[in-house]
Legacy VTK file of the C-alpha trace (Angstrom):
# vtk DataFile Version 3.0
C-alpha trace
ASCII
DATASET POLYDATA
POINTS 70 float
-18.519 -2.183 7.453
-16.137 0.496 6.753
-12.253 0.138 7.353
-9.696 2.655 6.840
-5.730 1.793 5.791
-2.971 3.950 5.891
-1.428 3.647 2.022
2.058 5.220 1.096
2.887 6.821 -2.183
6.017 6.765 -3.852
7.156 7.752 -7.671
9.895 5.616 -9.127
12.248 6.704 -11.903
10.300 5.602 -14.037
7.285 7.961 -13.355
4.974 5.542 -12.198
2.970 6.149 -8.700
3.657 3.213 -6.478
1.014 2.399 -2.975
2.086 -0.267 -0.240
-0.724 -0.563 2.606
2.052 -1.401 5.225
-0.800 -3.162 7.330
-1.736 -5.745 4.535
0.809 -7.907 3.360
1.841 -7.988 0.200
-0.809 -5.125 -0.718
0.818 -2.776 -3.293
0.371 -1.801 -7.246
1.375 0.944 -9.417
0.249 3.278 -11.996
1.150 5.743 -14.249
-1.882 8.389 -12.420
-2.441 9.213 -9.031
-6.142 8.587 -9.638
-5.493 5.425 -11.456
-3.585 4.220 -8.290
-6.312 4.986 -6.285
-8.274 2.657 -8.119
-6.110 0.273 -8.180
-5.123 0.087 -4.515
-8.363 -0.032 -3.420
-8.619 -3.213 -5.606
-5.753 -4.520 -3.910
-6.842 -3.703 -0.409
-10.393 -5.639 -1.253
-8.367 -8.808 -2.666
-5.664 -8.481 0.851
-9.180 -8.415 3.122
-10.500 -12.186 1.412
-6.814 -13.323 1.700
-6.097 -11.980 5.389
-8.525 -14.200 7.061
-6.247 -16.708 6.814
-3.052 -14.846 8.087
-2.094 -12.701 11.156
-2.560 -9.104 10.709
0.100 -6.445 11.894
-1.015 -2.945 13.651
0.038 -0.061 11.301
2.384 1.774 13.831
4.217 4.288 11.510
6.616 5.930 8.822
10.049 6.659 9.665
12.565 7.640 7.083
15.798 6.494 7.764
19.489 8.297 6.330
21.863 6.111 4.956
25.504 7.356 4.213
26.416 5.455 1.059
LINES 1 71
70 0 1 2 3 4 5 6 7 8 9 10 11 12 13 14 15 16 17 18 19 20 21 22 23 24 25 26 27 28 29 30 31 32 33 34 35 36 37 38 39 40 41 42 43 44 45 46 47 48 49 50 51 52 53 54 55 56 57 58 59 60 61 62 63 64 65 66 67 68 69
């Protein structure tokens, strides 16, 4: 069975490519490529599926950015 996940990519001062699956919890890595991270996030997502049997999932609903005045 096929699943899809909604993953969001970020780049941190550092350079590195960071991926958070909002509807997994917990489920993010990094890497210095964006193909690398693909890799690795699918990893992560296959490890988050074994452990998410045993804990409620959340509905993905969406992405809002947010302005802060600081």
């Amino acid at each position: 069975m096929k699943r899809e996940f909604n993953v969001i990519i970020e780049r941190d001062v550092d350079g590195y490519f960071v991926a958070s699956v909002p509807s997994l919890t917990g489920c993010h890595t990094q890497a210095k490529s964006l193909d690398e991270l693909m890799e690795r996030i699918r990893e992560a997502i296959e490890l988050c599926l074994e452990l998410e049997e045993e804990q409620d999932s959340l509905d993905f609903v969406g992405v809002q950015r947010v302005v802060v005045e600081v």
